[in-house]
KOLLUM-268282 format. One record per residue: residue in one letter; z, x, y of N, C-alpha, C, CB in turn. Coordinates in steps of 0.1 Angstrom, whole numbers, padded with zeros to 4 digits, always signed. Glycine has a CB too. Layout:
<atoms>
AZXYZXYZXYZXY/...
</atoms>
This chain:
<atoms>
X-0262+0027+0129-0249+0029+0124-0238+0025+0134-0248+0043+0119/X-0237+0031+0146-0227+0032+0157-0238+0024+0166-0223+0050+0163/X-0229+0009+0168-0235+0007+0180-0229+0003+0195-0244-0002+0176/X-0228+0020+0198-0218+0019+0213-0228+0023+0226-0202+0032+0213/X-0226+0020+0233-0234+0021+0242-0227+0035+0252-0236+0006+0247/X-0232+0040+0259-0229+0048+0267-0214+0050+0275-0237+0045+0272/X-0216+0034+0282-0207+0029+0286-0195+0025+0279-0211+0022+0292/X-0193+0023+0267-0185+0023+0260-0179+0031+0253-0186+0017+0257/X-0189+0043+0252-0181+0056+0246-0177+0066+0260-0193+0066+0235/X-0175+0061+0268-0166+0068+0282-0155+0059+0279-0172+0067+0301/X-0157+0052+0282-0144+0040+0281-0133+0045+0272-0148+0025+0276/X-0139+0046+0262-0132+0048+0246-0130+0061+0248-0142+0044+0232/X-0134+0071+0257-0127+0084+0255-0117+0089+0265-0138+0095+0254/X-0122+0079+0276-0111+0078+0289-0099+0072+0285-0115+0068+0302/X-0100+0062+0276-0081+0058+0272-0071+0070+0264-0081+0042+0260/X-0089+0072+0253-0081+0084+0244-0074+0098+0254-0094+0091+0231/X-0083+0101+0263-0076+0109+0270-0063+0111+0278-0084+0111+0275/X-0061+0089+0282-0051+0090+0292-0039+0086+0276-0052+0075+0309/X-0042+0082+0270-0029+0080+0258-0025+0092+0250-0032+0071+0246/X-0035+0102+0255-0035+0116+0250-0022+0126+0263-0054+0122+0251/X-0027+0121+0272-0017+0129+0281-0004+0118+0286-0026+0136+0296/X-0004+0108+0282+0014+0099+0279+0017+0104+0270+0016+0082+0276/X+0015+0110+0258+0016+0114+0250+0023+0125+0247+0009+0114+0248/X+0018+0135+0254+0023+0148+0255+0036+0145+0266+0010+0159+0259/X+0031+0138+0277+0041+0135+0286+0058+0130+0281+0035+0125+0294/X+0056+0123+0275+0066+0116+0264+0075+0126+0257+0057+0109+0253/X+0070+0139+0255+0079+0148+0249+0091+0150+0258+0073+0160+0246/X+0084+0152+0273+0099+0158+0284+0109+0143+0288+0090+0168+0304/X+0110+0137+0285+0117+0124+0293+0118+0111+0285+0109+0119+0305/X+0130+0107+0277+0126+0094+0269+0133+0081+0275+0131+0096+0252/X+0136+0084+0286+0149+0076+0291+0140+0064+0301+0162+0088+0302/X+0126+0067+0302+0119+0060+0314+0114+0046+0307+0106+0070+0321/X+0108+0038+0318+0103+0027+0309+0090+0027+0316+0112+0013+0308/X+0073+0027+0309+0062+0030+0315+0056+0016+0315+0055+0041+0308/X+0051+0015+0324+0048+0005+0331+0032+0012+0335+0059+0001+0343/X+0022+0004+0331+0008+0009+0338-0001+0003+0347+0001+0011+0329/X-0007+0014+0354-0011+0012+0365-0024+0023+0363+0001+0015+0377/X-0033+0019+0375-0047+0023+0371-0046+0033+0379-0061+0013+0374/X-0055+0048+0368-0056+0060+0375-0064+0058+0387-0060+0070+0368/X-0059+0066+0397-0064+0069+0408-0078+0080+0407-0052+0075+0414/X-0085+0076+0414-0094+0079+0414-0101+0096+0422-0097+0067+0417/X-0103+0104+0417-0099+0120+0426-0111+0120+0424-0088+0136+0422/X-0126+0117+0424-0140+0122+0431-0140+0134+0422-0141+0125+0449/X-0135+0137+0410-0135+0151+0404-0146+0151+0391-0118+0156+0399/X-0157+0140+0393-0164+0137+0381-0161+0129+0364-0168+0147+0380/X-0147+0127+0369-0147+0118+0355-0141+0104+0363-0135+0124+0340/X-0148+0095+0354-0148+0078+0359-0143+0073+0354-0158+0070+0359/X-0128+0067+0363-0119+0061+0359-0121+0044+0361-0108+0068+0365/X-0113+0037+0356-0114+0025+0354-0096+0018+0348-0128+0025+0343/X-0100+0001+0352-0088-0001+0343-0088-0006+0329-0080-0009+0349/X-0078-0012+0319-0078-0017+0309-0090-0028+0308-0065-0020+0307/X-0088-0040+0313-0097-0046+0315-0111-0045+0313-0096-0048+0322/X-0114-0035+0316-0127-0029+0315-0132-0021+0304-0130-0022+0324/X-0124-0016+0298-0127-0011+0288-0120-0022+0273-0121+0004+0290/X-0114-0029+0280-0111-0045+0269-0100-0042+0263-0122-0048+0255/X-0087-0035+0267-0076-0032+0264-0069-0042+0272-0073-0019+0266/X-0057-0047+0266-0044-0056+0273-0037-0042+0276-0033-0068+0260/X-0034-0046+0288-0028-0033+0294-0010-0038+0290-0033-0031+0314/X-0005-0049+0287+0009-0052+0285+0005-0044+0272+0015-0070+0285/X-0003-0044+0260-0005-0032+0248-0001-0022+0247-0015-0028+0245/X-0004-0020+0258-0009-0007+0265+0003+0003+0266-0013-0011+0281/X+0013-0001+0275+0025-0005+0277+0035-0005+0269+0025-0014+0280/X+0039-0015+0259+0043-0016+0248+0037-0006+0240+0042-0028+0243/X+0030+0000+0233+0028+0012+0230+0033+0020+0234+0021+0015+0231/X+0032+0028+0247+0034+0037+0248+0052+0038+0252+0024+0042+0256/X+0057+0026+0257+0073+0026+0255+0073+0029+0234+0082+0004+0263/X+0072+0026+0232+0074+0025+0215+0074+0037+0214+0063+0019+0205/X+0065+0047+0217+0064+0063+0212+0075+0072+0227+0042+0070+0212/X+0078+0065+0238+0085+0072+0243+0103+0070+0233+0082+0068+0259/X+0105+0057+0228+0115+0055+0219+0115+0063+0205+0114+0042+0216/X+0102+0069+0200+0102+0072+0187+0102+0065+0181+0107+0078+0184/X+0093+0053+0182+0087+0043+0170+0075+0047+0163+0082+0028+0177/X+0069+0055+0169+0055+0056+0162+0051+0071+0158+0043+0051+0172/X+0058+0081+0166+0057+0097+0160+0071+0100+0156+0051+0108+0172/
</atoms>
């Protein structure tokens, strides 16, 4: 039915998680313009990575999340 592989259901839950907390971030500040850059990596057991790797255009990326810091999309 689902055919994701391991490696791609981290991937897929690492973006949801980082578009999850721009997200919430987005409520305190609308005035910024986000520009992305690859999380840093803290050895705290979750495996970060960039767009690329998980097959996202990070300019998307970007554009998105300026769109919801504007209130285009919520």
């Amino acid at each position: 039915m689902f055919n994701y592989n391991l490696k791609q259901m981290k991937n897929s839950l690492l973006v949801i998680l980082i578009l999850t907390i721009i997200h919430i971030g987005c409520k305190t500040d609308s005035s910024g313009q986000y520009n992305y850059r690859v999380p840093e990596k803290l050895d705290d057991g979750i495996t970060v990575g960039n767009c690329n790797e998980a097959n996202i255009d990070s300019r998307y990326l970007s554009d998105t999340v300026n769109d919801i810091y504007r209130g285009k999309l919520w």
